[in-house]
N, C-alpha and C positions, 0 to 999 in steps of 0.2 A: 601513555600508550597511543596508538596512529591506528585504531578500529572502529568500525560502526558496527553495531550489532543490528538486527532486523528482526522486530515480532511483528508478524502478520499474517495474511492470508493468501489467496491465492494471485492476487494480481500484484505480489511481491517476491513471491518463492520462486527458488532457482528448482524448476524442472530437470526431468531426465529426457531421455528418448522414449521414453513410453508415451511422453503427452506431446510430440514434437509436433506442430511447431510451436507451441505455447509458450512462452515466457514468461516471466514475471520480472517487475521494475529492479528487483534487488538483484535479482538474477546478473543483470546488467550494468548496473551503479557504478562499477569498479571503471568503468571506462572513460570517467568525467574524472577519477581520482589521480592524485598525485601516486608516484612506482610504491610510497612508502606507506600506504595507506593498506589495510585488508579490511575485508567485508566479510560479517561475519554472519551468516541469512541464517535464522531461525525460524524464519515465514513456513507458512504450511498452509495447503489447499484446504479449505472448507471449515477454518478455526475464525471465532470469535473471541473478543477479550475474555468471555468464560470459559471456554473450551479448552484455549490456549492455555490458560492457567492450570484447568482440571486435569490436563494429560501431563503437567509438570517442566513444563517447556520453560515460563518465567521461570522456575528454580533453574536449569540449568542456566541459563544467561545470567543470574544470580550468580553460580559457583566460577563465571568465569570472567564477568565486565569486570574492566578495572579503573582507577583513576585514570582520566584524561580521555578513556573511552568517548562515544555516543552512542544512546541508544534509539533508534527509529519505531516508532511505534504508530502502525497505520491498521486499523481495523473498521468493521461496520456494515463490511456487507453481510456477514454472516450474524452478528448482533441482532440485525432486523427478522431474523425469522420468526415471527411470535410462535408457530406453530411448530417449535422444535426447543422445548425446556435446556436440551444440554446446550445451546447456542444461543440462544436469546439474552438479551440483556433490554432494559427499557432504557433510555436516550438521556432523559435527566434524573435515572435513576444508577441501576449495575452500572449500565455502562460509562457513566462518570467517575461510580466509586472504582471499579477494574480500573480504567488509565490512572487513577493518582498511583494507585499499587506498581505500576510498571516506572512510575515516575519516580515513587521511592524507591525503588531497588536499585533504578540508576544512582540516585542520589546518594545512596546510602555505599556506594563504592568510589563516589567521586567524580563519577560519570557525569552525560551531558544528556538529558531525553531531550528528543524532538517529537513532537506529536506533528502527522502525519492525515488532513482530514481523507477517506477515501475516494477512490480513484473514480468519478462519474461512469455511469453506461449508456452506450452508445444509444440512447433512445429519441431518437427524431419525433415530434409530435408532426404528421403527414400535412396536414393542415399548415402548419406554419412554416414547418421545416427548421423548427427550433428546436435543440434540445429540452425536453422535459427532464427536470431532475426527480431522481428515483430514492435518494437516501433520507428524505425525510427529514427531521430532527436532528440526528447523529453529527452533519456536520459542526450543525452551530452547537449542540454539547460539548462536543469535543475543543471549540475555540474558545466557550469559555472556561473547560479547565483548564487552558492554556492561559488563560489572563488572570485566573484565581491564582493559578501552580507557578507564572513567570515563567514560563516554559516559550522556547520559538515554537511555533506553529506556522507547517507549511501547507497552504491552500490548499491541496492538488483536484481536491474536488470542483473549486472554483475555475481554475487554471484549465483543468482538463477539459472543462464545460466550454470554456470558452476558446481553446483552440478547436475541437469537435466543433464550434457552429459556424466559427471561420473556414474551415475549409470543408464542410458539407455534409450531406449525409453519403452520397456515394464516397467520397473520398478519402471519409470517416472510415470506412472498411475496412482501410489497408492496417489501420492500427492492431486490429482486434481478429482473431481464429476466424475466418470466412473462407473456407477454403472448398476446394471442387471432389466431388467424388472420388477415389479412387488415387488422390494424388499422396497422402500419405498413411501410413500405416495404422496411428493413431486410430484415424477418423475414416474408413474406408467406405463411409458410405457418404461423407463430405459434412461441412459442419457452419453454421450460422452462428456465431455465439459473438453476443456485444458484449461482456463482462469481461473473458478473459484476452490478455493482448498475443501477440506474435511478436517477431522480434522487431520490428521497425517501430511498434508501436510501444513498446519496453524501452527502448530506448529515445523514443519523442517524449517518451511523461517522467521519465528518470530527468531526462532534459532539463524540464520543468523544476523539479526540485532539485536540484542542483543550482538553477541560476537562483533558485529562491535563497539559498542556503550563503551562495559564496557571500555574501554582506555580513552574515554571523559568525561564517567558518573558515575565511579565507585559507587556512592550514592546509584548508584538505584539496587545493584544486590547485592547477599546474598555473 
């Protein structure tokens, strides 16, 4: 099969018009791919490895991955919330044992997992003007069940940290929902938000893993 499946969260899920201008990196992926490729986004705003699981989302991507598939697996912002039981996972705990689970499912139809660290947020420390990273733990779990599991693993938490402090914190903006009063319907009274992207910036971190990928996947790129 010529599919990549997507379990994630929200700065991967393909949006409607209700959240415009918002994107999410899967939303947009398809546009680094070869005509013969399809994307198949099971990402969802506001899920963790547990969550994702508990509303039964890994079973469907279960009833339909098939051999030759991949499957992309990027979570951890919603992991970290300790103070919300249905989403939390601890770092070298749930949230290690959840990704091997996503790992076997792939495995277990032939498939290809890619684990996915998450996507850094726009947090400038004022002082320096360097990105402060905000996810804790999560990354480096996550990389090493990818060296336990032999699994690729694509940085983007690294990657995205590091293109945010190349080119700034103003500049940084353009990636991510910052948008004016009154200019779209979503957001009408205008909106600050470093977490989720828009579409220039969905497609700059899609960018990212994609050049990271083509060394493993050449198949999938023109």
């Amino acid at each position: 099969m010529n599919r990549i499946f997507w379990a994630g969260d929200s700065t991967v899920a393909t949006n409607h018009i209700d959240s415009y201008p918002q994107t999410g990196i899967g939303q947009v992926f398809g546009l680094y791919l070869k005509d013969d490729i399809t994307v198949r986004n099971f990402a969802v705003n506001g899920r963790s490895t547990k969550s994702f699981m508990d509303e039964g989302r890994l079973e469907k991507i279960d009833r339909e991955i098939a051999e030759g598939d991949l499957l992309f697996i990027q979570f951890g912002h919603n992991d970290e919330k300790e103070m919300d039981p249905s989403r939390y996972t601890a770092p070298f705990g749930a949230y290690q044992d959840n990704l091997r689970k996503y790992i076997s499912v792939a495995r277990s139809h032939g498939a290809q997992p890619v684990l996915i660290t998450p996507l850094e947020r726009r947090n400038f420390d004022p002082a320096t003007g360097v990105i402060v990273p905000t996810h804790g733990d999560y990354p480096a779990a996550m990389k090493q069940v990818a060296e336990e599991e032999k699994v690729p693993c694509i940085d983007l938490n690294r990657s995205s940290r590091e293109l945010m402090d190349s080119v700034g914190n103003e500049a940084s903006k353009e990636f991510f929902v910052h948008v004016p009063a009154g200019k779209y319907a979503a957001f009408p009274d205008g909106k600050a938000d470093n977490t989720h992207l828009r579409y220039h910036g969905a497609v700059t971190f899609a960018g990212l893993i994609a050049n990271e990928l083509r060394s493993c996947f050449d198949r999938l790129f023109p």
